[in-house]
N, C-alpha and C positions, 0 to 999 in steps of 0.2 A: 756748308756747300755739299753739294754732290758728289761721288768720289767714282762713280761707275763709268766704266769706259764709254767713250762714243765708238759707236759704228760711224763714220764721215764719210763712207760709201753708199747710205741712202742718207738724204733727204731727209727729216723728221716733217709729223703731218700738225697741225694744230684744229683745236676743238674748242670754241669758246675762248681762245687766245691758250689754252693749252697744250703742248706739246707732247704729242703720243708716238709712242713708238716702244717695240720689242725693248730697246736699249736705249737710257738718257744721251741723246746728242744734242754737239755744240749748237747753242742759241744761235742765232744767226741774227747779226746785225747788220739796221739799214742807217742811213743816217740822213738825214732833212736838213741841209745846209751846212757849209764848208769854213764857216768860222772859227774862231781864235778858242768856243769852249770846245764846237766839236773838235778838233782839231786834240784837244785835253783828253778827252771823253775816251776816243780809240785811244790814245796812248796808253790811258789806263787799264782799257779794255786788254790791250797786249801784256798785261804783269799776269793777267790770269791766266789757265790752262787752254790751248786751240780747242783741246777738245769736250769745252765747256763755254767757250765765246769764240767768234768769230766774225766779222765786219766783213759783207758780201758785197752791197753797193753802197754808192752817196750819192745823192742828188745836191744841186744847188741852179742857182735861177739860169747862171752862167754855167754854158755846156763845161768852156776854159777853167774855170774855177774848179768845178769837179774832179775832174781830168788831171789837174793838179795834186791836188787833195790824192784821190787817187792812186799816183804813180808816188807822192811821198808816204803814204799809210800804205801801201802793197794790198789795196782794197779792185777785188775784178771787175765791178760793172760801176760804173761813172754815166750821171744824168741830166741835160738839161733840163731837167721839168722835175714837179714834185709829183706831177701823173705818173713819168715813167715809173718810179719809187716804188708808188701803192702801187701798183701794177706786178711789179716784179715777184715771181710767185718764189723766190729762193728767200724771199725778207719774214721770219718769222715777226720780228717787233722792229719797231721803229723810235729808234732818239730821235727829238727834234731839237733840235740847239739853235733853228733860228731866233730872232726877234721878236721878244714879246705882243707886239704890234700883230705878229704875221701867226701866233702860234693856232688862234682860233680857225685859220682857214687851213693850213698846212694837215693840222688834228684832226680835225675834222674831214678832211681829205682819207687819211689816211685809217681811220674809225673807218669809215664808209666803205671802204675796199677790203676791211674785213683784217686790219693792221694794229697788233697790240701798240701803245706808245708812251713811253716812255716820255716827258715833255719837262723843260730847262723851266727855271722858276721866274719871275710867276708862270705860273698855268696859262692866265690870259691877262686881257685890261683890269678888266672886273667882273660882281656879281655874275651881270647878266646872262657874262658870258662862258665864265665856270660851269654854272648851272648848263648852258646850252653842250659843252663838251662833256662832261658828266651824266649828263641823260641821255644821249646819242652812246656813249660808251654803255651804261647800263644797258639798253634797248639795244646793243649789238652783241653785247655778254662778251664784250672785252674789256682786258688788262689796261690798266689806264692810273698814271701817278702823276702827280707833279714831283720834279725832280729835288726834293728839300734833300742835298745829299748828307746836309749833317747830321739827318736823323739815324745813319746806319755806319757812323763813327761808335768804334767801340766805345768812347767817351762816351757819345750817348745813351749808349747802351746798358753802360753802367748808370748813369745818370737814372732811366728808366728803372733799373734793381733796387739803386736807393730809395727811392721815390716810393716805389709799391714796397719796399719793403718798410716802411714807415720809418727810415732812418733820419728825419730832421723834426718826424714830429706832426704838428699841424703847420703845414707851407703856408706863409703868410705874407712873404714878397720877390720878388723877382725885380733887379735891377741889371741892365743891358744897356749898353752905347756901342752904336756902332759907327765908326766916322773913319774915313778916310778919302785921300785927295784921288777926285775924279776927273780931273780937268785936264788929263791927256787920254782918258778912255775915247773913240770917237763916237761911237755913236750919243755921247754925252754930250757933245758939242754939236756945229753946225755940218754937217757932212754931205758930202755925195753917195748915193744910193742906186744900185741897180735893182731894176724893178722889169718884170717882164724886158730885160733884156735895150730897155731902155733908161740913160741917166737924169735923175729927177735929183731937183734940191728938197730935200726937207731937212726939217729939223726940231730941236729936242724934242717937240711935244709930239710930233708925228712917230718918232721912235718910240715911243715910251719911255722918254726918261723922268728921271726924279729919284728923289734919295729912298721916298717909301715904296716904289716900285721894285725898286734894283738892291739897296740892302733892308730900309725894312723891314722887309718877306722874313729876312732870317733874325731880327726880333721879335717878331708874331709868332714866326712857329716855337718858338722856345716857351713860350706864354701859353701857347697852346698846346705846347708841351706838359707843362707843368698842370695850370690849372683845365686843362681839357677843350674840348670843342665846342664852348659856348661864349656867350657874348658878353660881355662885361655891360653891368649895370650902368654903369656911367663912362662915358670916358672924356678925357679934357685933352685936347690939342692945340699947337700954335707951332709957325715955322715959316719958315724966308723963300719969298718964290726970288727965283731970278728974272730978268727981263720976257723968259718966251714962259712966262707964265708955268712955271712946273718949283716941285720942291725943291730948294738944296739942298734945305737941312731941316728937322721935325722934332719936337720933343713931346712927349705923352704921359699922359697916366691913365690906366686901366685899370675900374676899380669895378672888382667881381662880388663885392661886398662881402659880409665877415669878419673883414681886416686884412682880405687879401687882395693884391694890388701890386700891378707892375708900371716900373719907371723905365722909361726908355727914350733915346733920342737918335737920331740920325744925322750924318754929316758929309756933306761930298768935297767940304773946302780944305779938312786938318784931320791928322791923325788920330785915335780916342785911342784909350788904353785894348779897348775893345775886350775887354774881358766881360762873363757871368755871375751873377750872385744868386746862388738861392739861397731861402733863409727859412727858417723855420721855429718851431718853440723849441728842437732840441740842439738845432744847430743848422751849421751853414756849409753849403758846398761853391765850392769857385769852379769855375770853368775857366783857362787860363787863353789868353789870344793865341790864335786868333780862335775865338768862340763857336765858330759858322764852321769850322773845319779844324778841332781841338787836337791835340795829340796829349792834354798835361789835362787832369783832374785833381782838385784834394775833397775829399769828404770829410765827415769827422774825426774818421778814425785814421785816414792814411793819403799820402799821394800816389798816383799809380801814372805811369806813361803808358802811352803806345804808340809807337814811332808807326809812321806810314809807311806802306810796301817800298821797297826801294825800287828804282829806274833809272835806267842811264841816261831814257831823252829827255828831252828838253821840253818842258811846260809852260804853258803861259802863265797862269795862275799858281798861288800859294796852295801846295798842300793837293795839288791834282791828282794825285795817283789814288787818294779817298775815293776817287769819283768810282774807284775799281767796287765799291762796298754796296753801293744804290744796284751796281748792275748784278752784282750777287744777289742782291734782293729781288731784281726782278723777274732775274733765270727762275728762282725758287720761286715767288709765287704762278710764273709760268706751267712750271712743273705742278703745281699744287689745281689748276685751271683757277688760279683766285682772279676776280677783276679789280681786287684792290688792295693794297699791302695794307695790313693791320698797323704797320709802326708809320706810316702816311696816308692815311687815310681820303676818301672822296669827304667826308663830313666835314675834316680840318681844312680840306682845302677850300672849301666851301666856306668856311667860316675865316680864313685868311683869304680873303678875298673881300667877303663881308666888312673884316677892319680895315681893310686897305681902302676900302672905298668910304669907308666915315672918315678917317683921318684925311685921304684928300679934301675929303669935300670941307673938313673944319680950317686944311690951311691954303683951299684956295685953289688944288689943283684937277684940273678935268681934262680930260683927253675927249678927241673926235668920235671915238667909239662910246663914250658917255651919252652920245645925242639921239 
């Protein structure tokens, strides 16, 4: 991290999504819907230094909603619309934590007003539409990630040292399960939605749900972690749609040939150990559960922890205050003017997006924005 003071008496200006000025000042965050991760996201954002983050507005579809959000995150400017947002010339970058469904228009929104962003995973539906947010970002020469936060877990970090440091040898498998019960999340079920400020029924499929949407993503990127940003020679899939036609559960095999190969499956009904395996010719590393958000690693020579930042509030999710680790990343590449973090790359996500879109299509699941 950066350790030089802020001046918080100007402003800082951005350049290409980078931020200039005489002296490093606090990032200034905006945030694109009032949900259960944003809601995570700022609280994490508070374990760091003010004067290195900082949360300036929030937008959400509902003015009320915001306004909320708001007054309990002690954030100044609260918006009904995602116009007001991009708009707002005090937002250096923008999280978006809405719904997958909605990320392609919010993103793109906010690319186009000239808005680094930060964006909750997946990225989008699919392909098509990766590639459409990733060229818009190029062609605007802004900052642009998908939010894969476990890649900036010191776990993974190490993970990454073993790895280049040839400690297992020649990698030859990767096995991953990721399962647990989703069937109190809502927007996993049949829900009410506000949409332009009016209540519509949809449901699972119109949300984006599915097992390989919502946890899959964090068994691809560990595969593409490992064996890198390319597409497996073969892959074999099968897995349970439920009644509205989407995933609950997925099991695969990715086989990059050589003899390397990863196994993995998905679960939205029961628990899984949820732990990692790599393996290799000299040897094996575990990534201990929960995988997606590690705090416990062993390699071959040692175990190491590293406990997450501590917080006295209250999270929705396991393991939230990580989320403080992605937004380090993004300050620095910020400061660096990068349009794309090296440890999450536009390529991987482009290629997690690629898988994601053969594995629905082998177990049967398509969405509206497929058409």
């Amino acid at each position: 991290m950066f350790s030089r003071e802020a001046d918080t008496a100007h402003a800082p200006k951005l350049k290409n999504g980078a931020l200039l000025s005489d002296h490093v000042m606090a990032t200034r965050w905006g945030i694109a819907s009032a949900g259960k991760i944003s809601h995570d996201f700022v609280i994490a954002l508070s374990i760091l230094p003010h004067t290195e983050h900082v949360v300036v507005a929030v937008a959400a579809r509902q003015l009320n909603r915001a306004k909320d959000f708001a007054t309990l995150h002690n954030i100044k400017a609260a918006y009904g619309s995602y116009e007001e947002l991009a708009k707002d010339p005090n937002v250096d970058v923008v999280y978006v934590g809405a719904i997958h469904p909605q990320h392609l228009q919010i993103t793109s929104l906010m690319l186009s007003s000239g808005k680094p962003c930060l964006v909750e995973k997946p990225l989008t539906m699919n392909l098509k539409e990766t590639k459409q947010l990733i060229n818009l970002a190029r062609n605007k020469k802004l900052f642009l990630m998908e939010a894969i936060w476990s890649r900036f877990f010191p776990v993974y970090q190490l993970l990454r040292d073993e790895l280049k440091a040839g400690t297992l040898g020649d990698v030859l498998q990767v096995n991953v399960n990721f399962g647990i019960p989703l069937e109190n999340v809502d927007r996993l079920k049949q829900v009410f939605v506000y949409i332009n400020d009016s209540m519509i029924f949809n449901n699972l499929k119109e949300l984006g749900g599915g097992s390989i949407l919502d946890i899959g993503v964090y068994v691809l990127q560990l595969a593409v972690l490992v064996f890198g940003p390319v597409i497996p020679e073969k892959i074999l899939a099968s897995g349970a749609l439920n009644k509205e036609g989407v995933d609950s559960s997925m099991a695969a095999i990715l086989n990059y040939g050589a003899g390397k190969m990863v196994t993995f499956s998905t679960q939205t009904k029961a628990a899984f150990p949820n732990e990692a395996i790599i393996v290799g010719t000299k040897g094996t590393i575990k990534i201990h559960s929960p995988f997606w958000c590690p705090t416990t690693i062993e390699t071959p020579t040692k175990k190491s922890e590293f406990p997450i930042p501590r917080c006295s509030k209250t999270f929705n999710h396991i393991n939230s205050s990580g989320l403080s680790y992605e937004a380090q990343e993004v300050r620095r590449c910020l400061l660096q003017g990068l349009i794309e973090s090296p440890d999450m790359s536009h390529a991987e996500s482009l290629v997690l997006a690629e898988l994601e879109d053969k594995l629905r299509a082998a177990v049967g699941t398509r969405y509206p924005q497929d058409d």
